[in-house]
C-alpha positions as CSV (number, residue, x, y, z in Angstrom):
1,X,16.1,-5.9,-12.6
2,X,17.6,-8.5,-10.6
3,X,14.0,-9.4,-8.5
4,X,12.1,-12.4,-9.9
5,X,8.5,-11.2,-8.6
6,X,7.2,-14.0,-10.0
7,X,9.2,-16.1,-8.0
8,X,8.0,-14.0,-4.5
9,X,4.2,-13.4,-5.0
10,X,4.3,-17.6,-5.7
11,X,6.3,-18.1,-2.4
12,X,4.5,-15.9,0.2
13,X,1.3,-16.8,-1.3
14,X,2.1,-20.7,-0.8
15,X,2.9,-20.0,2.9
16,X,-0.7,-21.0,3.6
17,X,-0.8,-17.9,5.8
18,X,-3.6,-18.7,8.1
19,X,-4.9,-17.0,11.4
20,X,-3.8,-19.1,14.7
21,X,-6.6,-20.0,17.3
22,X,-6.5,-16.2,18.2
23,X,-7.1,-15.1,14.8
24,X,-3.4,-13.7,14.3
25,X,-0.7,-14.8,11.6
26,X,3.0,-14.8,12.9
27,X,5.1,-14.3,9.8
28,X,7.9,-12.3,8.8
29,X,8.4,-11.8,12.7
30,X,5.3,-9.6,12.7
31,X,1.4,-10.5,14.0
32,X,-0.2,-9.7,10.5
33,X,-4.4,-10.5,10.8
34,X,-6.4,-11.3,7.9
35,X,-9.8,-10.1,7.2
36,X,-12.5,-8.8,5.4
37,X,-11.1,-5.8,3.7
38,X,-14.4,-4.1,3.6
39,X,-14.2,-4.0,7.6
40,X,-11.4,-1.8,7.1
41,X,-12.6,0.5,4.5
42,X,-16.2,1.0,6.7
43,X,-14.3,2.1,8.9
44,X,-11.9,4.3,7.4
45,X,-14.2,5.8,5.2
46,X,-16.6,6.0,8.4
47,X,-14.3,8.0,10.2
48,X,-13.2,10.4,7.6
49,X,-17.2,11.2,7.1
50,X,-18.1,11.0,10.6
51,X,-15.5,14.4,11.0
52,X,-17.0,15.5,7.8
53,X,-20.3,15.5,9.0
54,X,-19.1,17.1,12.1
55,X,-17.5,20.0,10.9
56,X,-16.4,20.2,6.9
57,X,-13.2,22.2,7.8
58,X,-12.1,18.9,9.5
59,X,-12.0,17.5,6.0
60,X,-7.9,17.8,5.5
61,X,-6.8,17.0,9.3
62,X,-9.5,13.4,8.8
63,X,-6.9,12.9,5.5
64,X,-4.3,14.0,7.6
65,X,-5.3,11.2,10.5
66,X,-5.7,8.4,8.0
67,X,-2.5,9.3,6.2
68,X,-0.7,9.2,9.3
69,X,-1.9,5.8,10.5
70,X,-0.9,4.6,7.0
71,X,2.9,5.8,7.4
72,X,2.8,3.8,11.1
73,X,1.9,0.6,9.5
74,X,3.9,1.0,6.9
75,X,7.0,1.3,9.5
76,X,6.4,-1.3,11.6
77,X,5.5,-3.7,8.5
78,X,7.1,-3.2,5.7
79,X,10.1,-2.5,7.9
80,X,9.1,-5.6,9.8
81,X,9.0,-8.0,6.7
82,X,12.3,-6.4,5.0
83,X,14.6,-7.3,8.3
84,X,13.0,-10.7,9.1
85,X,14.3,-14.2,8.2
86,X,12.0,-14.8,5.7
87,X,13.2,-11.8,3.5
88,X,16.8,-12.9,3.9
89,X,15.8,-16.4,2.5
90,X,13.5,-15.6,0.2
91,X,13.9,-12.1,-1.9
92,X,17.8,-11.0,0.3
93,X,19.4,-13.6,-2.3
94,X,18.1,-11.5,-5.5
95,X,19.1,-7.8,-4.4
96,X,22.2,-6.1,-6.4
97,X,21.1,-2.5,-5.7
98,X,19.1,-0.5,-2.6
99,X,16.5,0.4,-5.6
100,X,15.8,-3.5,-5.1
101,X,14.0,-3.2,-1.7
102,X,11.5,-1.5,-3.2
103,X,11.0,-4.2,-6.2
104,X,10.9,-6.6,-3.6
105,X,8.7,-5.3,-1.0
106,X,6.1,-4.2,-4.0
107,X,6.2,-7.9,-5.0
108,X,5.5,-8.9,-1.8
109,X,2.5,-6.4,-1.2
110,X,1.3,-8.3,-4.8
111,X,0.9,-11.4,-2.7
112,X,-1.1,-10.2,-0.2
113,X,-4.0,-8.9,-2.3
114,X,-4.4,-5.2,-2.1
115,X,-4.3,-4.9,-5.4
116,X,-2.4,-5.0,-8.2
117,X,1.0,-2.7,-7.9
118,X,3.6,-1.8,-10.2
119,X,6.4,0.1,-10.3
120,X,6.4,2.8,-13.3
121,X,9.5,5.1,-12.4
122,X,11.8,4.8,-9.3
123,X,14.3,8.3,-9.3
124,X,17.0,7.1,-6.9
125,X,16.4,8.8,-3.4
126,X,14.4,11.3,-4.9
127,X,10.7,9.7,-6.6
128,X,8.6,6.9,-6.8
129,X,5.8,6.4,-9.4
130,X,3.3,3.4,-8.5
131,X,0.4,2.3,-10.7
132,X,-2.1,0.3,-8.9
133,X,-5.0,-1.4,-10.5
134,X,-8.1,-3.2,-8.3
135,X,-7.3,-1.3,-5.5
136,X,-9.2,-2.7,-2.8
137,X,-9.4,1.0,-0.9
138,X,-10.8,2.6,-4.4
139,X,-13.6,-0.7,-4.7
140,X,-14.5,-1.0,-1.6
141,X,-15.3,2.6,-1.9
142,X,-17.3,2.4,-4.7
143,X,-19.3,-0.6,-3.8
144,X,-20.7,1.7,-1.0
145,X,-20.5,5.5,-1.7
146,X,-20.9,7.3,-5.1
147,X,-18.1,8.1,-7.7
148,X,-15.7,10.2,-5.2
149,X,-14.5,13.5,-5.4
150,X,-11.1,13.2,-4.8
151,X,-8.4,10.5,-4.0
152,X,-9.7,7.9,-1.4
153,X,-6.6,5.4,-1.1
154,X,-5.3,6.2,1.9
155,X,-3.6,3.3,3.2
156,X,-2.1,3.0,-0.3
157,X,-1.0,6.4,-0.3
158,X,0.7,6.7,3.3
159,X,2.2,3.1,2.6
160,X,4.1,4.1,-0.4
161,X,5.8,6.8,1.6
162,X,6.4,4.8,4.5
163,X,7.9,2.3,2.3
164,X,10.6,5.5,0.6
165,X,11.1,7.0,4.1
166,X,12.5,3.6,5.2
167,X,14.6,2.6,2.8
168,X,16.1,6.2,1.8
169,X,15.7,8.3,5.4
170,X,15.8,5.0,8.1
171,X,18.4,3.2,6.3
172,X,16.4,-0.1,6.7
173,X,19.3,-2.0,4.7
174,X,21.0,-1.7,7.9
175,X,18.3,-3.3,9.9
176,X,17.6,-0.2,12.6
177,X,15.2,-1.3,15.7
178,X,12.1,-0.1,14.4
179,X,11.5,2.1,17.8
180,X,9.3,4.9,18.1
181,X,12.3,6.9,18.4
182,X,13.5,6.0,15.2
183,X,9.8,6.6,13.5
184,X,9.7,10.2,14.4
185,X,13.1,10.8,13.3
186,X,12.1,9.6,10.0
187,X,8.8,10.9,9.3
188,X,9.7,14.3,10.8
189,X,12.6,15.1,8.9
190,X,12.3,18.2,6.3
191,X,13.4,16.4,3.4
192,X,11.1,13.3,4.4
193,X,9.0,11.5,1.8
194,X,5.3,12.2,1.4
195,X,2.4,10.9,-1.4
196,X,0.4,12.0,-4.1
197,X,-2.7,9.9,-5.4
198,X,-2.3,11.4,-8.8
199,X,-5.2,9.4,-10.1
200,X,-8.1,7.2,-8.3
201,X,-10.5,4.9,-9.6
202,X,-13.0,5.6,-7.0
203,X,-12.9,9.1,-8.7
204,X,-13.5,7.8,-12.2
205,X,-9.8,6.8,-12.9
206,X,-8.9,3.5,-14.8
207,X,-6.3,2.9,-12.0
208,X,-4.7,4.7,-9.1
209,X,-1.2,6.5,-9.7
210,X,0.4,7.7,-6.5
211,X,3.7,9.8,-6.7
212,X,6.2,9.7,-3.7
213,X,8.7,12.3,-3.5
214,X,10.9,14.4,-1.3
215,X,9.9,17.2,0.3
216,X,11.9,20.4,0.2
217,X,13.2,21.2,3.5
């Protein structure tokens, strides 16, 4: 494998990436923001009980909802940090194949502490296999609910198959305008990419496996 992830995760994490006087970070030509991640799973985990509550049947279209905000962010960021300057200078020089870009982004994602990823199969246009330990969606669950009943990474989950739709349905090697346009061509497609959570440690897992593959259209 031709990407150092050593060499990345020390980089990007020695960018001192630091909110402005508004609280945002420009890099990799985005606004990324950096806080608490426990504000985001109250609120995630809020929402999905909130509907819940409201009506149990409501249980699939919350996943449904959370899944789908996880496949926006993964559009506008991973596809943001793979066409911006600092992915040409810094992980551009070590790519031989397309199966690269996704070697590269995962070391990336290592540096900015949602856990710990690693790539355990990648099936050419076809699968991903993704073992993450110290989730931070599967912790932060269990620091405030009891042992879960199903998979509760959503973010993770969506992100992973926002990160195979771009590289294998959007074509991000060619560095498209991430346009809305663009986003529901990708996404919508019948042979577009969705995720598993095979395993989940805020189920009783000892790490969270999610499997990305193509769907049959």
């Amino acid at each position: 494998m031709a990407i150092d992830e050593r060499v990345i995760v020390e980089t990007v994490t020695g960018m001192g990436l630091a909110g402005n006087e508004e609280g945002l970070i420009p890099a990799f030509g985005l606004y990324l923001t950096n806080h608490y991640a426990d504000f985001y799973n109250r609120i995630s985990f809020g929402v999905l009980g909130a509907l819940v509550r409201e009506n149990p049947e409501l249980t699939e279209d919350a996943i449904a909802l959370l899944t789908e905000a996880a496949h926006v962010c993964a559009f506008h960021t991973f596809g943001g940090i793979m066409v911006s300057v600092e992915w040409d200078a810094l992980v551009q020089p070590m790519i031989e194949s397309r199966e690269d870009w996704v070697h590269g982004m995962i070391a990336v994602v290592n540096a900015l502490g949602w856990g710990r990823f690693r790539v355990a199969e990648l099936l050419p246009g076809e699968r991903l296999v993704v073992e993450v330990r110290d989730s931070y969606e599967s912790r932060g669950y269990l620091e405030s609910y009891p042992r879960a009943d199903g998979p509760r990474c959503y973010l993770a989950n969506g992100g992973l198959a926002g990160l195979m739709n771009l590289l294998y349905q959007g074509d991000i090697t060619r560095r498209p305008s991430l346009t809305e346009e663009l986003y529901r061509e990708v996404f919508s497609h019948p042979r577009s990419f969705r995720s598993r959570e095979h395993l989940c440690a805020a189920k009783g897992d000892s790490h969270c496996e999610f499997v990305v593959e193509r769907m049959q259209g």
